[in-house]
N, CA, C and O of each residue as an XYZ file, in Angstrom:
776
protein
N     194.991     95.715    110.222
C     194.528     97.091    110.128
C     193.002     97.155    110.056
O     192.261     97.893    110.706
N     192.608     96.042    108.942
C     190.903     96.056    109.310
C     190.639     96.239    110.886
O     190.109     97.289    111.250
N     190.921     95.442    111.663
C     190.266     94.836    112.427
C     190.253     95.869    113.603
O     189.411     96.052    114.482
N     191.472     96.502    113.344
C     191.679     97.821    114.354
C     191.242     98.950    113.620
O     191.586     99.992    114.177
N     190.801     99.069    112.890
C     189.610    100.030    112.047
C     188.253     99.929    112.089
O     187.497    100.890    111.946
N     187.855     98.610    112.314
C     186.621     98.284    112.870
C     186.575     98.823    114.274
O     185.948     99.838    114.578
N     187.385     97.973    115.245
C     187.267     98.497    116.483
C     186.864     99.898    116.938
O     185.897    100.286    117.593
N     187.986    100.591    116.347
C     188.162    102.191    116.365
C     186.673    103.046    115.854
O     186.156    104.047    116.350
N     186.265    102.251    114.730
C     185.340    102.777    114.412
C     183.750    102.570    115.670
O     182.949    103.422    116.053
N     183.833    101.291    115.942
C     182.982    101.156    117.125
C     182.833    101.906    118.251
O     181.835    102.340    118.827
N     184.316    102.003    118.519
C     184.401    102.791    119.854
C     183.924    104.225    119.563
O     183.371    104.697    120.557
N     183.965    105.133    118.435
C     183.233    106.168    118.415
C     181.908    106.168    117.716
O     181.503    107.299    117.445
N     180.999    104.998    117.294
C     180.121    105.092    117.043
C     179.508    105.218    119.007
O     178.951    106.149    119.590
N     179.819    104.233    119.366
C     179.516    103.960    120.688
C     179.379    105.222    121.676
O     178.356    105.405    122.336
N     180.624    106.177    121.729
C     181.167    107.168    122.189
C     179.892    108.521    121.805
O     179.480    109.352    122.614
N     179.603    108.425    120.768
C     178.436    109.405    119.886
C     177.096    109.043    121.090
O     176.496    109.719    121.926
N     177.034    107.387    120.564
C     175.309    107.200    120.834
C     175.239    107.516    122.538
O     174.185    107.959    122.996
N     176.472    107.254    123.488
C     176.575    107.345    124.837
C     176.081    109.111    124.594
O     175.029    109.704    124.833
N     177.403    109.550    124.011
C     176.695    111.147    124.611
C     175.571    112.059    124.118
O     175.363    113.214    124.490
N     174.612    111.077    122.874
C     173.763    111.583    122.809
C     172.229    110.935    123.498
O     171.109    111.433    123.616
N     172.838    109.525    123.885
C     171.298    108.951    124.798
C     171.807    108.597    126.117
O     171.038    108.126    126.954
N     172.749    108.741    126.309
C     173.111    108.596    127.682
C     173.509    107.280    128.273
O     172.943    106.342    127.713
N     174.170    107.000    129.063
C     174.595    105.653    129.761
C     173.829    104.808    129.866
O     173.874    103.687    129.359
N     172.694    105.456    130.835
C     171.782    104.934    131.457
C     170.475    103.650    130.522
O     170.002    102.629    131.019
N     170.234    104.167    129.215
C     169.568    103.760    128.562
C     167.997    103.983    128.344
O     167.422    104.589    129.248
N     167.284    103.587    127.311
C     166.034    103.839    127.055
C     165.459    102.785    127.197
O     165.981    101.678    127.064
N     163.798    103.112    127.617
C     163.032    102.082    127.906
C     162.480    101.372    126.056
O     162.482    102.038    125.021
N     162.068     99.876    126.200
C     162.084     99.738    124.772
C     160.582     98.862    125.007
O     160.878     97.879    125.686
N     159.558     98.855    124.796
C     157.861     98.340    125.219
C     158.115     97.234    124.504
O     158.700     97.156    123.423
N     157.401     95.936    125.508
C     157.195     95.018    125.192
C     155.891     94.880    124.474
O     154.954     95.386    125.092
N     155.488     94.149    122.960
C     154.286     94.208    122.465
C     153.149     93.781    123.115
O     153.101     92.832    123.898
N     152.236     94.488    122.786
C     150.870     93.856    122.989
C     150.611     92.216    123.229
O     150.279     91.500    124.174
N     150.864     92.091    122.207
C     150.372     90.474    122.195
C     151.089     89.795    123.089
O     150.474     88.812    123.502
N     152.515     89.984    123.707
C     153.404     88.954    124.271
C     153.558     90.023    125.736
O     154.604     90.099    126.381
N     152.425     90.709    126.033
C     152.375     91.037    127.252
C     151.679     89.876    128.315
O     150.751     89.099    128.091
N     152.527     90.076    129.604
C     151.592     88.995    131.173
C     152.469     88.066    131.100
O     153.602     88.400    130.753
N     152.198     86.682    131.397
C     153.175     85.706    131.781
C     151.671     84.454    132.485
O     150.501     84.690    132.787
N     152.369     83.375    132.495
C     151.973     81.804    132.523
C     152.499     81.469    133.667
O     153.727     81.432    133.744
N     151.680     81.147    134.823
C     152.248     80.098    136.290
C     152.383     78.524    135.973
O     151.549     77.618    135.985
N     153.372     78.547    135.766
C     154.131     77.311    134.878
C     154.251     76.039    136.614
O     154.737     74.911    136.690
N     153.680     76.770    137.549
C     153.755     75.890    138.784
C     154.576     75.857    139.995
O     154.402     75.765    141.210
N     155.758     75.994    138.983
C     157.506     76.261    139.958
C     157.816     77.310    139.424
O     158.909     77.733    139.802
N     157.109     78.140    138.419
C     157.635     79.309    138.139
C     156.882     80.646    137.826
O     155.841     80.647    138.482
N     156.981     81.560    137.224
C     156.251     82.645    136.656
C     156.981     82.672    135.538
O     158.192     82.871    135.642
N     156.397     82.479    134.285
C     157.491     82.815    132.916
C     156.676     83.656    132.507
O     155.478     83.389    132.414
N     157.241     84.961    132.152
C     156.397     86.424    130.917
C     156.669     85.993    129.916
O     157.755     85.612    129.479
N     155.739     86.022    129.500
C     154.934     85.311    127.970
C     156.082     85.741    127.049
O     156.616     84.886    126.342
N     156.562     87.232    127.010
C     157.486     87.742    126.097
C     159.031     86.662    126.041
O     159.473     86.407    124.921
N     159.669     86.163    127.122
C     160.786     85.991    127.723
C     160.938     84.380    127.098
O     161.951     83.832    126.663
N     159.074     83.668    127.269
C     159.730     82.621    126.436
C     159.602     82.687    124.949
O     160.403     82.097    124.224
N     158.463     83.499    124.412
C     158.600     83.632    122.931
C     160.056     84.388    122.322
O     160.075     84.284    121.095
N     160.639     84.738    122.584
C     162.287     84.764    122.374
C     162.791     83.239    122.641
O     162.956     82.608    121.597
N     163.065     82.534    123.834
C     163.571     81.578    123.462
C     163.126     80.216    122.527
O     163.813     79.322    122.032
N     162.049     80.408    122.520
C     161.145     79.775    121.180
C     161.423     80.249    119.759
O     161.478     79.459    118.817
N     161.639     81.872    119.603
C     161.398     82.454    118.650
C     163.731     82.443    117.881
O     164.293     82.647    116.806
N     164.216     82.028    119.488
C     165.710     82.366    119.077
C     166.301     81.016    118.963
O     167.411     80.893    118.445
N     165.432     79.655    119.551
C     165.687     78.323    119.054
C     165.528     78.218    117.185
O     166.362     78.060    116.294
N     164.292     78.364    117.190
C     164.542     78.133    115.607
C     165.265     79.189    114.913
O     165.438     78.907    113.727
N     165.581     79.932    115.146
C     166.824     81.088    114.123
C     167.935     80.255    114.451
O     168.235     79.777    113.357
N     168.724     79.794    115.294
C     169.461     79.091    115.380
C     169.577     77.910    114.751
O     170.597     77.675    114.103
N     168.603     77.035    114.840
C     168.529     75.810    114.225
C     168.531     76.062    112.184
O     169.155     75.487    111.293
N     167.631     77.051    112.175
C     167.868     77.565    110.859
C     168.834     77.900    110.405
O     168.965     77.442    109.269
N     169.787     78.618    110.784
C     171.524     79.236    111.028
C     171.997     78.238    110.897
O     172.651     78.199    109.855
N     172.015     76.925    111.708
C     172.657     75.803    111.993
C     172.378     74.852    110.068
O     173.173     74.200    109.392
N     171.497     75.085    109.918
C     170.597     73.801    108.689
C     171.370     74.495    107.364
O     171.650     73.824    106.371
N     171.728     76.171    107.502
C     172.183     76.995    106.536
C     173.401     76.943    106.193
O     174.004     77.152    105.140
N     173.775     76.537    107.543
C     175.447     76.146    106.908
C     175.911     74.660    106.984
O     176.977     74.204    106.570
N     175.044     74.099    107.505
C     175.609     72.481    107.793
C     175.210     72.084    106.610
O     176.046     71.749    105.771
N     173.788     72.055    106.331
C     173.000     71.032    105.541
C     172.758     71.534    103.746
O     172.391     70.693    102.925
N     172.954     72.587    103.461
C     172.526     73.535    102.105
C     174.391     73.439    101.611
O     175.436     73.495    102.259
N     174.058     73.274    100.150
C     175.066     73.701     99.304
C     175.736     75.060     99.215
O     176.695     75.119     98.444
N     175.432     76.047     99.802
C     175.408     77.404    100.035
C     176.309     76.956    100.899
O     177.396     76.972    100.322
N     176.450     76.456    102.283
C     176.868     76.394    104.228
C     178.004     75.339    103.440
O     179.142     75.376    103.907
N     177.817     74.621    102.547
C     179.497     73.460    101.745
C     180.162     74.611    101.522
O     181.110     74.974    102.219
N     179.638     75.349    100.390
C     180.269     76.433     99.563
C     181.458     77.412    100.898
O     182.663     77.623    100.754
N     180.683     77.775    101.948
C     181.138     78.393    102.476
C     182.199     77.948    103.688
O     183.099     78.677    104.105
N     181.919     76.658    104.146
C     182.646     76.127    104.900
C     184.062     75.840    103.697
O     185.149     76.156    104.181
N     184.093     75.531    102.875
C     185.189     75.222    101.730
C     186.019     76.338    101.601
O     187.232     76.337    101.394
N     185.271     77.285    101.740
C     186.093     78.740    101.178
C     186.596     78.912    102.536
O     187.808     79.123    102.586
N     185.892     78.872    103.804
C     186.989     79.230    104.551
C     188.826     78.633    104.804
O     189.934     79.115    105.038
N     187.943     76.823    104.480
C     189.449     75.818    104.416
C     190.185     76.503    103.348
O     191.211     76.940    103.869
N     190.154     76.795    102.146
C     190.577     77.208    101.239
C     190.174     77.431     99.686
O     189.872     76.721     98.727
N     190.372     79.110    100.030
C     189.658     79.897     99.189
C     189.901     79.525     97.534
O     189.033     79.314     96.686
N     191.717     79.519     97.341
C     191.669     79.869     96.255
C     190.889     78.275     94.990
O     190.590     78.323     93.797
N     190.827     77.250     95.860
C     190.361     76.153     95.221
C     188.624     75.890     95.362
O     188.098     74.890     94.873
N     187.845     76.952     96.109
C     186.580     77.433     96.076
C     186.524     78.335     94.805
O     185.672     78.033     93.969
N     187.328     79.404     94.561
C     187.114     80.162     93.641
C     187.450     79.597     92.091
O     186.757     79.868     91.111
N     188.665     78.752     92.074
C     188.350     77.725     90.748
C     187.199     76.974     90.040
O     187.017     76.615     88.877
N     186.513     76.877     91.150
C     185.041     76.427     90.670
C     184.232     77.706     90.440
O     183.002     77.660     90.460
N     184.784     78.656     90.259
C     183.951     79.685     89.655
C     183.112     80.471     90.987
O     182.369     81.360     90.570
N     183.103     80.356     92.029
C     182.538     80.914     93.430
C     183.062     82.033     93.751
O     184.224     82.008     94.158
N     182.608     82.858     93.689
C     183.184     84.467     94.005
C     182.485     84.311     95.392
O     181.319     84.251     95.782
N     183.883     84.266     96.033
C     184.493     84.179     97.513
C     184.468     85.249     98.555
O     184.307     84.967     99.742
N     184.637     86.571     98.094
C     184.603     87.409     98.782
C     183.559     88.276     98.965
O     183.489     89.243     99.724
N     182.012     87.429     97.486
C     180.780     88.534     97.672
C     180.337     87.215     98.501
O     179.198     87.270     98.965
N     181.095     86.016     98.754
C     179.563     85.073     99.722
C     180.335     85.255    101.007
O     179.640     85.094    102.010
N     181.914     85.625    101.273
C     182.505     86.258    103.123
C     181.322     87.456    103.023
O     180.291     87.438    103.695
N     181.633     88.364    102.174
C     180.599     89.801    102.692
C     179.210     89.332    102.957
O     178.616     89.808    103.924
N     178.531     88.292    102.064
C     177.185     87.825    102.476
C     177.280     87.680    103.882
O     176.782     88.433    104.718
N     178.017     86.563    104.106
C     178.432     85.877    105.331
C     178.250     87.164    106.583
O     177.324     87.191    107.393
N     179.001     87.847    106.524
C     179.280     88.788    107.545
C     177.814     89.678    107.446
O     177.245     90.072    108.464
N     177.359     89.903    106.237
C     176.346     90.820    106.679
C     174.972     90.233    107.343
O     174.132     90.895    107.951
N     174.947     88.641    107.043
C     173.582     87.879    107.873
C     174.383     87.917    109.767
O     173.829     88.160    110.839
N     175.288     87.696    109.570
C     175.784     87.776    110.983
C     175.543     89.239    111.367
O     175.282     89.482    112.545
N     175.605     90.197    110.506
C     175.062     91.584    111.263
C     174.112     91.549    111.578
O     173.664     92.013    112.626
N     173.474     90.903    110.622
C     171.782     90.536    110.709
C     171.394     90.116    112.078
O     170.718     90.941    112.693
N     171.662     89.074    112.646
C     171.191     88.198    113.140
C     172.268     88.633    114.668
O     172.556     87.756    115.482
N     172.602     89.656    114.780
C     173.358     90.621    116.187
C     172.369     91.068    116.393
O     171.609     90.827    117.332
N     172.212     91.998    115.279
C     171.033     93.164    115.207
C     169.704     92.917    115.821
O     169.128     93.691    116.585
N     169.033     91.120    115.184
C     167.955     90.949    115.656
C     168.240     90.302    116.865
O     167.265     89.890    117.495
N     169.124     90.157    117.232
C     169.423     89.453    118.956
C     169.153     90.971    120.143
O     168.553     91.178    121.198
N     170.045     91.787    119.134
C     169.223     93.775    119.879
C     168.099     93.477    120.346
O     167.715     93.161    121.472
N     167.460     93.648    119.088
C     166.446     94.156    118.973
C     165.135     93.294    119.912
O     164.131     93.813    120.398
N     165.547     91.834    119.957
C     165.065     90.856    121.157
C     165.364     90.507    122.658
O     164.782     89.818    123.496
N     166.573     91.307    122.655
C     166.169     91.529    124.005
C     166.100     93.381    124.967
O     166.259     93.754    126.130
N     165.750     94.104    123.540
C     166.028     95.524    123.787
C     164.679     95.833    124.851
O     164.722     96.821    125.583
N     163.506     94.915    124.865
C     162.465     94.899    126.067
C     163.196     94.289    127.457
O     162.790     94.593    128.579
N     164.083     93.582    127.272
C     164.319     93.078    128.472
C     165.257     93.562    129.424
O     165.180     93.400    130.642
N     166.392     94.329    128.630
C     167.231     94.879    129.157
C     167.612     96.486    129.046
O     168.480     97.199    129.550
N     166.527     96.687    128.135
C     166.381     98.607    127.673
C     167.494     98.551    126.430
O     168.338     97.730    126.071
N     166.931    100.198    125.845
C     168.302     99.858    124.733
C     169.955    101.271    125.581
O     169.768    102.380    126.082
N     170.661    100.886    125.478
C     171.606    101.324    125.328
C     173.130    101.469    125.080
O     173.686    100.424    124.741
N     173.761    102.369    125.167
C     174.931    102.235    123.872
C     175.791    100.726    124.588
O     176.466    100.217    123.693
N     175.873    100.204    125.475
C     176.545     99.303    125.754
C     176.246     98.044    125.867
O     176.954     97.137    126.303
N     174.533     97.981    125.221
C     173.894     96.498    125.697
C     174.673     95.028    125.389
O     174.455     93.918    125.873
N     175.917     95.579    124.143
C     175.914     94.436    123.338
C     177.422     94.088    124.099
O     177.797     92.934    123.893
N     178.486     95.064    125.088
C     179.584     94.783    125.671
C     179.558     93.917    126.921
O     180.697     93.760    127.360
N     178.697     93.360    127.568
C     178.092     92.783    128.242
C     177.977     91.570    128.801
O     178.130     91.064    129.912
N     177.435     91.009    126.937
C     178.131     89.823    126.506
C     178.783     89.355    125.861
O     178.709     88.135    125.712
N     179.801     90.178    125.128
C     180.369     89.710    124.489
C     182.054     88.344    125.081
O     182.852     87.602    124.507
N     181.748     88.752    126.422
C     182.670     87.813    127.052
C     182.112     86.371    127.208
O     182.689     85.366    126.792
N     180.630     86.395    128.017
C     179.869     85.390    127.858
C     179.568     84.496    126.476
O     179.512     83.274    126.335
N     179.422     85.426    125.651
C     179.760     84.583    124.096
C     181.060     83.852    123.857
O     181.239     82.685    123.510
N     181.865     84.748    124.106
C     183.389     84.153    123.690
C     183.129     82.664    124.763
O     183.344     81.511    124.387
N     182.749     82.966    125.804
C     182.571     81.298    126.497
C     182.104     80.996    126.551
O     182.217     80.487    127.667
N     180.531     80.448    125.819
C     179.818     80.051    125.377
C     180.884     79.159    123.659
O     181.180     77.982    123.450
N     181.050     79.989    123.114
C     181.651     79.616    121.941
C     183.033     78.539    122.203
O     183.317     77.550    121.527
N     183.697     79.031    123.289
C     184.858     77.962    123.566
C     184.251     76.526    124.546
O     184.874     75.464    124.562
N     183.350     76.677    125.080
C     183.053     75.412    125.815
C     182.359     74.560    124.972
O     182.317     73.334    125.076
N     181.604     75.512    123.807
C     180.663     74.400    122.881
C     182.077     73.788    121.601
O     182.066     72.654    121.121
N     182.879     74.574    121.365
C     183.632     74.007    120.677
C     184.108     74.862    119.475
O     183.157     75.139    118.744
N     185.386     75.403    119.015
C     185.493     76.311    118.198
C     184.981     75.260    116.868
O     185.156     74.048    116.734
N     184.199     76.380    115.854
C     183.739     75.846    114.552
C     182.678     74.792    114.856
O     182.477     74.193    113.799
N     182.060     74.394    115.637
C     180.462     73.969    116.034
C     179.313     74.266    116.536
O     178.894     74.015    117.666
N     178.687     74.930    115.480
C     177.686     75.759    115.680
C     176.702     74.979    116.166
O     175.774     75.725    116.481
N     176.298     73.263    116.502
C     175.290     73.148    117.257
C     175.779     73.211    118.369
O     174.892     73.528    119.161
N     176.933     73.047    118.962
C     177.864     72.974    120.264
C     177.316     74.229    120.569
O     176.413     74.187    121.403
N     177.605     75.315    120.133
C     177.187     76.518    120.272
C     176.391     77.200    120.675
O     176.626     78.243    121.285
N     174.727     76.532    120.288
C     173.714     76.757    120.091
C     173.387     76.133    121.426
O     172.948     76.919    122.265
N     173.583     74.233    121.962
C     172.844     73.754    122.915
C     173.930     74.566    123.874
O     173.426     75.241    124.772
N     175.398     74.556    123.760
C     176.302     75.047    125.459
C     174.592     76.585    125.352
O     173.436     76.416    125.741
N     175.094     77.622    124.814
C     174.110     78.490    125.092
C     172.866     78.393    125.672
O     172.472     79.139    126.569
N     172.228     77.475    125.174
C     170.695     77.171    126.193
C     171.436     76.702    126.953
O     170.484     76.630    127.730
N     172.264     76.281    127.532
C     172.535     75.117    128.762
C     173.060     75.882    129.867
O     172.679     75.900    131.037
N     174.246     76.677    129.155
C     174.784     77.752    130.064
C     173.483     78.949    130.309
O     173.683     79.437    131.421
N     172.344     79.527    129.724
C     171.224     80.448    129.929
C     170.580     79.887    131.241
O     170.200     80.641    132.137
N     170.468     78.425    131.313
C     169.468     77.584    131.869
C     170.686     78.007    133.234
O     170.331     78.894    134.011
N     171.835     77.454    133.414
C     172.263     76.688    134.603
C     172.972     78.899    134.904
O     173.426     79.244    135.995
N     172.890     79.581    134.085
C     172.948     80.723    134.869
C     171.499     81.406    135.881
O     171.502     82.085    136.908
N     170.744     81.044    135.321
C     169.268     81.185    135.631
C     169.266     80.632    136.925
O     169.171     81.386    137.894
N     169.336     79.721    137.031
C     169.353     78.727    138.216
C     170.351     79.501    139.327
O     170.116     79.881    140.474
N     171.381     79.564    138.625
C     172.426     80.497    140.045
C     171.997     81.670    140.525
O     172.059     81.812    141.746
N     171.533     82.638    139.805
C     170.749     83.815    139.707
C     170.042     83.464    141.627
O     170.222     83.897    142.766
N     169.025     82.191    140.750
C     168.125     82.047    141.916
C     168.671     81.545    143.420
O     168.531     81.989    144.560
N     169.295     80.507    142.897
C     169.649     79.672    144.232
C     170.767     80.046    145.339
O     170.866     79.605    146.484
N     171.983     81.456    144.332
C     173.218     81.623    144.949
C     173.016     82.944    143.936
O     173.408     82.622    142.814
N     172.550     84.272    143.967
C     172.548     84.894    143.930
C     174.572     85.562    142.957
O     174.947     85.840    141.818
N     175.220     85.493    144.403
C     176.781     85.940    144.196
C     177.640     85.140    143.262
O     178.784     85.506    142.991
N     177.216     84.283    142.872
C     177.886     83.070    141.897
C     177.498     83.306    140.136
O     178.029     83.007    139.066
N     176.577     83.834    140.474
C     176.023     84.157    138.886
C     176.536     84.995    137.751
O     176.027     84.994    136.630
N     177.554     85.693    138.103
C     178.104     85.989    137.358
C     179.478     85.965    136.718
O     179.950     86.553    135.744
N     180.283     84.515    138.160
C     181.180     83.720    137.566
C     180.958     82.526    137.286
O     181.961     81.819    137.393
N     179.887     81.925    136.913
C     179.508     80.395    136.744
C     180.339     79.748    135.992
O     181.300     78.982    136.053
N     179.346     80.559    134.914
C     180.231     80.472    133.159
C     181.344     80.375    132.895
O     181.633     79.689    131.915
N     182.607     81.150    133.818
C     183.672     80.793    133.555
C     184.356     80.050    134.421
O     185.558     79.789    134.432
N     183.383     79.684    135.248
C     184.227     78.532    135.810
C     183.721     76.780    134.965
O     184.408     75.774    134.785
N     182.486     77.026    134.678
C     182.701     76.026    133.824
C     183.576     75.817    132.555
O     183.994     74.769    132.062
N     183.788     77.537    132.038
C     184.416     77.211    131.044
C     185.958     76.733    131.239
O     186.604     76.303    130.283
N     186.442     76.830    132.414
C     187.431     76.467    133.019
C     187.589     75.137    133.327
O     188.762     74.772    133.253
N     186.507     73.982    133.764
C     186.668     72.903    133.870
C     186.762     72.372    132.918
O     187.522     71.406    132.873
N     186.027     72.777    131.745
C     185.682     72.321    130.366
C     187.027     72.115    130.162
O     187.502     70.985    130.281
N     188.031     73.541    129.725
C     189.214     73.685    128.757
C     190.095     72.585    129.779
O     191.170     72.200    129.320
N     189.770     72.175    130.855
C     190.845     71.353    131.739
C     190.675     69.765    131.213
O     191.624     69.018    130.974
N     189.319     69.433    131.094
C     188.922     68.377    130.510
C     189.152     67.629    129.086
O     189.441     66.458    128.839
N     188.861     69.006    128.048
C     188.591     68.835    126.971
C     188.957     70.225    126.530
O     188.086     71.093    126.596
N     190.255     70.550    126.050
C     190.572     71.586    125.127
C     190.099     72.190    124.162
O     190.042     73.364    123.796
N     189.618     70.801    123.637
C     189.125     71.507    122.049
C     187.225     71.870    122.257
O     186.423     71.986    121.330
N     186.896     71.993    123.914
C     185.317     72.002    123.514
C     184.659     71.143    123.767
O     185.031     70.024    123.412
N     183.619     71.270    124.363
C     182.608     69.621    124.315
C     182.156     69.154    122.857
O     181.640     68.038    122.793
N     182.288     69.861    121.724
C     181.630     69.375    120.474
C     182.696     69.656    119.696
O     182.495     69.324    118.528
N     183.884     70.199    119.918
C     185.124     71.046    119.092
C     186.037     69.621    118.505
O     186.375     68.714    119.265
N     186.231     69.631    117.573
C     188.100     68.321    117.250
C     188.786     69.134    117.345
O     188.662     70.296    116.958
N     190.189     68.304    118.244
C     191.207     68.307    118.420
C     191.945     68.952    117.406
O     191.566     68.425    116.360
N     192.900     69.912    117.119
C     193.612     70.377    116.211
C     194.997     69.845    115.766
O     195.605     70.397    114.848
């Protein structure tokens, strides 16, 4: 019932912001400082385009250090295996899931808000990818967040590339790799076996 209460609730937040800004979307200015771009030789990169992937490597790696490496990311990986022997040790379980969920709002929000120059803002920016995530997330491996992190640069990189070289392919790449992947390796390139 949550989960179809969430949904429901999305779909008319969504439904609102469409009919009050429209389909189409708003323009969102790239800053001052990370305006122009660098002739990298073989390429043109806008200055803005790589300070995101500079600026969205280390949030990741940080994300990654927060739950792998900190007593906090034990705490929480434990409670998901099982709660009620997390909460015997005195860990109130359900204010560090709500933590949990609200840095993940967090960190949607600032994924918006980073690429709201690149792609404008509007009510649908975030439906888009949410398929590309889901395969991103199954080729790196369910429950491996560095799997996660490098498939994502890897799959960004080798969509980029199709973009350029084959135009019409670019927007089934991804799942056709994610297709060789699950043929290969079920559980993921970084995922264990269940």
């Amino acid at each position: 019932y949550g989960l179809l209460l969430t949904f429901g609730l999305a779909l008319i937040i969504q439904g609102v912001f469409q009919n009050y800004f429209g389909s189409s979307g708003l323009p969102y200015a790239i800053p001052d400082a990370l305006k122009g771009g660098m002739n990298l030789g073989f390429m043109f990169l806008p200055i803005y385009r790589g300070w995101v992937v500079v600026f969205s490597l280390v949030v990741c790696i940080a994300t990654w250090y927060l739950i792998e490496r900190t007593r906090l990311g034990a705490n929480l990986r434990a409670a998901t295996e099982n709660p009620t022997l997390v909460r015997a040790f005195g860990i109130n379980v359900p204010r560090m899931i709500t933590l949990t969920y609200g840095l993940g709002v967090g960190l949607a929000a600032l994924a918006g808000v980073l690429s709201a120059p690149i792609n404008q803002v509007r009510p649908l920016m975030g439906a888009d990818l949410i398929i590309v995530v889901f395969a991103v997330v199954v080729i790196g491996g369910m429950g491996s967040i560095m799997g996660s992190i490098i498939t994502g640069f890897a799959l960004g990189i080798v969509e980029g590339l199709t973009k350029y070289f084959y135009p019409e392919a670019s927007n089934t790449v991804v799942f056709v790799l994610m297709v060789l992947v699950l043929l290969v390796k079920p559980s993921g390139l970084t995922g264990r076996a269940a």
